[in-house]
C-alpha positions in Angstrom: 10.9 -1.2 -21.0 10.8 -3.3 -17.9 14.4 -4.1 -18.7 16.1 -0.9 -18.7 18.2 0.5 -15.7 17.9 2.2 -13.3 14.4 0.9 -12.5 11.6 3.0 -11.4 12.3 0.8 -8.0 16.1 2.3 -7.5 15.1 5.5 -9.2 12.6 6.3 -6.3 15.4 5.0 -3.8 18.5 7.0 -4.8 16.1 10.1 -4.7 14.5 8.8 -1.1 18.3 8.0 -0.3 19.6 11.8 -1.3 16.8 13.3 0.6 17.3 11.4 3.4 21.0 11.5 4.0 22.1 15.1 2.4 19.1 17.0 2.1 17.1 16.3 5.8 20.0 16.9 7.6 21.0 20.3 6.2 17.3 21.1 6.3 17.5 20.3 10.4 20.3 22.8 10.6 18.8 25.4 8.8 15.2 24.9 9.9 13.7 22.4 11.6 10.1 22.7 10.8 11.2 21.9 6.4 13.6 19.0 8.2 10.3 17.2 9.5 8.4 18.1 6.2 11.3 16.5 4.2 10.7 13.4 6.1 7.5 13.3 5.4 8.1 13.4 2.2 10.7 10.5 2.0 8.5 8.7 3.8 5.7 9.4 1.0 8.3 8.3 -1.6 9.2 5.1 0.1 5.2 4.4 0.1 5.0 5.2 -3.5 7.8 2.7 -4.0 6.3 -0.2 -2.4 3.1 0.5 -3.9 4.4 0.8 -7.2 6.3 -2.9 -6.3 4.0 -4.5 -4.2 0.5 -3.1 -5.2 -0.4 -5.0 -8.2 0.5 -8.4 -7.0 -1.3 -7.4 -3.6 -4.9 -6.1 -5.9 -4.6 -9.3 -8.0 -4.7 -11.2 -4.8 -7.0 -9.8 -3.0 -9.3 -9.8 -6.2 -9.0 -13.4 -6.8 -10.5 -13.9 -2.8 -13.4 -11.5 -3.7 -14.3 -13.0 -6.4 -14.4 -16.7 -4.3 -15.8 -14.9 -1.4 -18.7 -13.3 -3.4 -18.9 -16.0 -6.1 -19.1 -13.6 -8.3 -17.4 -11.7 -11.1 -16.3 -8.0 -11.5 -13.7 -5.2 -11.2 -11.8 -5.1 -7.8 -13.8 -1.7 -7.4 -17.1 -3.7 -8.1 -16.4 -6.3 -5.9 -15.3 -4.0 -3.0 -18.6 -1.9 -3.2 -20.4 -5.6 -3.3 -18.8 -6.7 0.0 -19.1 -3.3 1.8 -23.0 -3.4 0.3 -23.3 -6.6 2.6 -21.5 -6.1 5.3 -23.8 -2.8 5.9 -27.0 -4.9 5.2 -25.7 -7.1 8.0 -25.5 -10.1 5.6 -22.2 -10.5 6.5 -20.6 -10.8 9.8 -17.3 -11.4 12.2 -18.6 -14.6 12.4 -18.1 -15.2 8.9 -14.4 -17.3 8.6 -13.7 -16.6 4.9 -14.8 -13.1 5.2 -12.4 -12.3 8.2 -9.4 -14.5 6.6 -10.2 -12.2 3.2 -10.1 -9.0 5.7 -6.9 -10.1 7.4 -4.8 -10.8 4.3 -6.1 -7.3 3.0 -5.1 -5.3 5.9 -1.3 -7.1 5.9 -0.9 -6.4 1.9 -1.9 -2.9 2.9 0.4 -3.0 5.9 3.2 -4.2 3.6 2.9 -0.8 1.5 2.0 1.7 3.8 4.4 0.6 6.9 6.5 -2.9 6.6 8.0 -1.7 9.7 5.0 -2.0 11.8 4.5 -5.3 12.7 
């Protein structure tokens, strides 16, 4: 089904797009307080999108450096507990290169679905 059109990608657009342009401003007129809640929730749509888009790619990555940085095998969830397991222990640290590299490439993948605007 990957093939058919409109993807889920330009379905969740045109419906971010209608909200945005039509329905937000009419909202504005009529009452302000469901204008702001509208863009919320096209903001929530557009985050949805990207996560749908960019998510997979961005938990396949960031599994493949767990599994290096823990030498160790698992689910992403597994791996995650693992890490945060150590870092409470204090058996891992700032000083630790591979773990702050691993920790910077997570936070921009995250940064990339939740707010591409930001940096």
């Amino acid at each position: 089904m990957a093939q058919d059109r409109p993807t889920a990608s330009e379905l969740f657009n045109a419906i971010a797009d209608f909200l945005r342009e039509e329905a937000t401003p009419a909202l504005d007129k009529a009452d302000p307080r469901l204008g702001f809640q509208m863009r919320v929730a096209v903001n929530s749509l557009a985050i949805l999108e990207r996560e749908g888009r960019l998510g997979p790619e961005a938990d396949a990555r960031e599994h493949v450096r767990l599994k290096h940085l823990l030498g160790r095998d698992g689910t992403l969830a597994e791996l995650n507990s693992e890490l945060a397991r150590q870092l409470r222990a204090g058996e891992r640290d700032e000083t630790d290169g591979e773990l702050m590299a691993h920790l910077e490439a997570t936070t921009a993948d995250k940064i990339a679905i939740a707010n591409p605007k930001w940096r």
